[in-house]
C-alpha positions in Angstrom: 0.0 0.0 0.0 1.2 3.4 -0.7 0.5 6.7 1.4 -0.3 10.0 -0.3 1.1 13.0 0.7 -1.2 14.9 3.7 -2.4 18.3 3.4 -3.9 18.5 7.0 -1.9 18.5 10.2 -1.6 15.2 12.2 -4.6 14.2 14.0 -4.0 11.0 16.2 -0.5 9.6 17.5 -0.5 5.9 15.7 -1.7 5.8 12.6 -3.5 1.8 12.4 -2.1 1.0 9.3 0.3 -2.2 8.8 3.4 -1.5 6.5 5.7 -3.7 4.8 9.1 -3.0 3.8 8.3 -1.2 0.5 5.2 0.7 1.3 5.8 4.2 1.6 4.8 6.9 4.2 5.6 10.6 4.4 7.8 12.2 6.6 11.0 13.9 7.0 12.9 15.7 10.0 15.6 17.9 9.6 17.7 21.1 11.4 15.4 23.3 9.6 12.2 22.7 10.7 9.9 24.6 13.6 9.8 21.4 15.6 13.2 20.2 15.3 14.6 18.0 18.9 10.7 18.6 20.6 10.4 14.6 20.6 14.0 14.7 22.5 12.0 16.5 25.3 9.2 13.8 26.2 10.9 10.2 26.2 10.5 6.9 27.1 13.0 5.3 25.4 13.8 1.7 25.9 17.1 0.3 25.2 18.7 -2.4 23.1 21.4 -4.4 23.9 23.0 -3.0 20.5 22.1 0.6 21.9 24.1 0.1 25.1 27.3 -1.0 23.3 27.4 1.9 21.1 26.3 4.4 24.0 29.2 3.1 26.0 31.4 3.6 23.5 30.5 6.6 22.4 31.5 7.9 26.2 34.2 5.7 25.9 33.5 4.6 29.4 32.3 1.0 31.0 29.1 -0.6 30.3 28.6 -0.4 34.3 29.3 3.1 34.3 27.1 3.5 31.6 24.7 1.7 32.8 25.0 4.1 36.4 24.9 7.1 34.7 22.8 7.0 31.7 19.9 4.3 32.4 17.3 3.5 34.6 15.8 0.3 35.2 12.4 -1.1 34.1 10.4 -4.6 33.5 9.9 -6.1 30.4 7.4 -8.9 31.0 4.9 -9.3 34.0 7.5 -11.7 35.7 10.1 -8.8 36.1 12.5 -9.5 33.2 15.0 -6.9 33.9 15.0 -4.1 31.7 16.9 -0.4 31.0 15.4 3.1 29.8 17.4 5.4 28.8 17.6 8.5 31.5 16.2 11.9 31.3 17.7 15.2 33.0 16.6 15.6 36.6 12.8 16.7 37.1 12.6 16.6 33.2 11.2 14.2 30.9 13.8 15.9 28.1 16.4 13.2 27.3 19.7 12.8 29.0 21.9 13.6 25.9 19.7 16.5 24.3 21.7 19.7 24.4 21.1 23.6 22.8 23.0 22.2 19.6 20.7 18.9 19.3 21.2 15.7 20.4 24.9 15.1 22.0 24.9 11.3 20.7 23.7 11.7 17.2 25.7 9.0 15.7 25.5 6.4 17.9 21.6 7.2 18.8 19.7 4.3 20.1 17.3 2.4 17.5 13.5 3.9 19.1 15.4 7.5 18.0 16.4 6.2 14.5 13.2 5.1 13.8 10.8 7.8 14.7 8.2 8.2 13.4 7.9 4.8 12.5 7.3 1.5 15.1 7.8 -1.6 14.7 5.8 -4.4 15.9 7.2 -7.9 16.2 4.6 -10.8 16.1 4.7 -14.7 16.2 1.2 -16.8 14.7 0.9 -19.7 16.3 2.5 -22.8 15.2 4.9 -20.9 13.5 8.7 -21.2 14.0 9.2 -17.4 12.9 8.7 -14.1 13.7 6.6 -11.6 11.4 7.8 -7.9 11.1 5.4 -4.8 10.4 5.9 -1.3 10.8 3.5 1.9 11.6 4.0 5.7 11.3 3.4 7.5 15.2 2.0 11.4 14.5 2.9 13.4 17.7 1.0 16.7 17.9 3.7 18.4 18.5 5.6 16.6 15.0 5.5 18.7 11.5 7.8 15.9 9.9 4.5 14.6 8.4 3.5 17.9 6.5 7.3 17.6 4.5 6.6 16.9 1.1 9.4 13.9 0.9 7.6 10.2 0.4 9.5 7.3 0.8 9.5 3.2 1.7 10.1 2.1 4.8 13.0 0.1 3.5 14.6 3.3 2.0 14.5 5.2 5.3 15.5 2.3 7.7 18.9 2.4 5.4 19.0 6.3 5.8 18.8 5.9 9.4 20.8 3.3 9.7 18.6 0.9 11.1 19.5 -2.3 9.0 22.4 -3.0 11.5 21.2 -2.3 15.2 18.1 -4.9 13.9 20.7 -7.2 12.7 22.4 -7.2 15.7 19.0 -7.1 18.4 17.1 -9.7 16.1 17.8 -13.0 18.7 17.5 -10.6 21.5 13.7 -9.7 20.6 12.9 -13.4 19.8 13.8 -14.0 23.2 12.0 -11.2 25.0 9.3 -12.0 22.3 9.1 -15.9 23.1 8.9 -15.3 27.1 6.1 -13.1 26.9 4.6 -15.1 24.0 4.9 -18.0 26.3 4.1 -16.6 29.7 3.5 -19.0 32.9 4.2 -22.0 30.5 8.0 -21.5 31.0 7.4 -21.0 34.4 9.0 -18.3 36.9 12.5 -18.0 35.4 14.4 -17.6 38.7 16.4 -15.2 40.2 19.7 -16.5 39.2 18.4 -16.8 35.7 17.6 -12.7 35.3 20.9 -11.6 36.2 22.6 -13.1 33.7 20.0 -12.2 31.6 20.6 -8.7 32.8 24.3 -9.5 32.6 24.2 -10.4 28.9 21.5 -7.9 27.6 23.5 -5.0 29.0 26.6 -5.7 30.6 29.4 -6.0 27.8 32.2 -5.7 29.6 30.9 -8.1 32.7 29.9 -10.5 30.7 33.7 -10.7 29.0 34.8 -11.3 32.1 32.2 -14.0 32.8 33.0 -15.8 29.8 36.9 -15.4 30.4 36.4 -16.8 34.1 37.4 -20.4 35.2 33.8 -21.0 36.1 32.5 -21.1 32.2 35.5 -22.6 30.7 35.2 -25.4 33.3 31.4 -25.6 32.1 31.9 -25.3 28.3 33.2 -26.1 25.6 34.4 -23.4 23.2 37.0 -23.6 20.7 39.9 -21.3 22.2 40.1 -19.4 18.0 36.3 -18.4 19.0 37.3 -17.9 22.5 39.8 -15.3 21.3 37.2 -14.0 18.8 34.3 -13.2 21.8 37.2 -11.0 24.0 37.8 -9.0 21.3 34.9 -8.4 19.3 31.4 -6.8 21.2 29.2 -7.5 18.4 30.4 -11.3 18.0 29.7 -11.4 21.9 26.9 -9.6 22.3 25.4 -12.4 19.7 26.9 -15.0 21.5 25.4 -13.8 24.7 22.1 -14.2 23.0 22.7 -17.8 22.5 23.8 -18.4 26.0 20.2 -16.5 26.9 18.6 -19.5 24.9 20.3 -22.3 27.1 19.6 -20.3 30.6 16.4 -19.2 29.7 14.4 -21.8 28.0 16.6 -24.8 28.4 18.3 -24.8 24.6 21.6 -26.5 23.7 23.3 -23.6 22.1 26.4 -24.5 23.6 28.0 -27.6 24.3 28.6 -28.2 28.2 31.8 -30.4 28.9 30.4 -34.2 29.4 32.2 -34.2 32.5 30.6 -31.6 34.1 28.5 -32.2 37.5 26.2 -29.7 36.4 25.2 -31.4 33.1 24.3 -34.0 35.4 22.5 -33.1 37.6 20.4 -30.9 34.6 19.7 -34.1 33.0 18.6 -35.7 36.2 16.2 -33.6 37.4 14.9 -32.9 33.7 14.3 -36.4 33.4 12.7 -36.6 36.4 9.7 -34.0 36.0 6.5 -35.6 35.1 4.2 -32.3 34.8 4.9 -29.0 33.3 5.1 -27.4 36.5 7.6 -30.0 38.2 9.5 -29.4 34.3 9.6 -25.7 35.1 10.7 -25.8 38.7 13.4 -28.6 37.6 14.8 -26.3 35.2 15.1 -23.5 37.1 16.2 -25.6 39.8 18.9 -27.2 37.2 19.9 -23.8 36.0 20.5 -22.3 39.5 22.9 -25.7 40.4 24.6 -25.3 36.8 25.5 -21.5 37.0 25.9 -20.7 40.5 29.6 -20.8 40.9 30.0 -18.7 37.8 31.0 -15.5 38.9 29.5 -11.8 37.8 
């Protein structure tokens, strides 16, 4: 479907209309225009794992510090999956980064900011193995980007913004978050241990380097020491890889092979094998996850 160009001024903030990749909307936002950096002073913004990395960077400071300075938390499920929004300025709802000049992170801006004023909805039919993308335009009263005569896909202005990599990056992130809100009480009540390190992965870059450099893992593990190498060096490879360790705490998938030796792989099994009914299944696991990654360290 295509969009014409609008001659009135926005009347609603989502427009109910499901776009594809090469349907077109109008909108453009640029230095010159009257509204210019009024949707950087009434955020919610909710952080990637991809948007922390570059954030940090951009400081060129920890992802703790980070974390400290520039976030606060949040949940992302009604079980308390941990979660971080980025900050705003004391008694402000302005974002953290906007200065007289614009916004101080520009470059490295998180995904929501690249986006706007389009959202994206993730969605999962049942039965199905795979995740369905749409997208939506959001019309802000305060936003004249919709009056600009410029129309163009949805593809076409993900690539100007830049989008194409923090989604390649975040994809097996949202499947997860997606899957354990899609599954709810089935999965059970991950435990405690279980959202730190999901916390620890999502957001922690430089913690979870550590983690994986620590005796505990490589006891656990097995990883080929080239790939090893790879993950201490390069973020993106581990944030990806983090990802895949999510799948194994979280819902019990072999994304990486555990040393046959291992105590914990036994005792997993055992009390896997053991669980008759969904719930006993749930509390196993989480039981079995707690045993298997409690002497890993932060």
């Amino acid at each position: 479907m295509s969009i014409p160009p609008d001659s009135a001024a926005p009347a609603s903030t989502i427009i109910p209309v499901q776009l594809g990749l090469h349907d077109k909307f109008q909108f453009r936002c640029h230095k010159g225009i009257a509204c210019f950096n009024k949707c950087c002073e009434n955020i919610d913004i909710l952080l990637t794992p991809y948007d922390v990395l570059r954030l940090k960077n951009h400081f060129g400071i920890a992802s703790r510090e980070f974390i400290d300075l520039y976030t606060r938390d949040c949940e992302l499920d009604g079980h308390g999956m941990p979660g971080l929004k980025l900050r705003t300025r004391d008694n402000s709802t302005a974002c953290i980064n906007l200065t007289a000049q614009g916004c101080g992170v520009y470059v490295d801006r998180p995904a929501a900011c690249r986006y706007y004023a389009l959202g994206l909805v993730s969605m999962r039919k049942k039965d199905t193995a795979h995740d369905e993308d749409w997208f939506f335009t959001v019309r802000e009263e305060h936003c004249l980007g919709h009056l600009e005569p410029i129309v163009q896909t949805v593809c076409a202005y993900r690539q100007e913004q830049g989008i194409d990599l923090y989604d390649d990056v975040n994809r097996e992130w949202r499947q997860i978050v997606l899957k354990k809100r899609s599954a709810g009480p089935t999965l059970g009540q991950p435990s405690a241990r279980s959202f730190e390190l999901f916390f620890l992965a999502s957001y922690d870059i430089d913690g979870f380097r550590a983690f994986v450099a620590s005796s505990g893992f490589t006891d656990l593990f097995e990883l080929d020491p080239a790939f090893r190498l790879e993950l201490m060096s390069d973020e993106v490879k581990l944030l990806k890889f983090g990802f895949r360790f999510l799948k194994q705490v979280l819902f019990g998938e072999n994304t990486i092979a555990i040393k046959p030796a291992a105590a914990q792989e036994r005792r997993m099994r055992m009390l896997q094998r053991a669980a008759s009914t969904p719930a006993a299944r749930a509390a196993g696991l989480a039981e079995a996850q707690d045993a298997a990654y409690h002497s890993l360290r932060d």
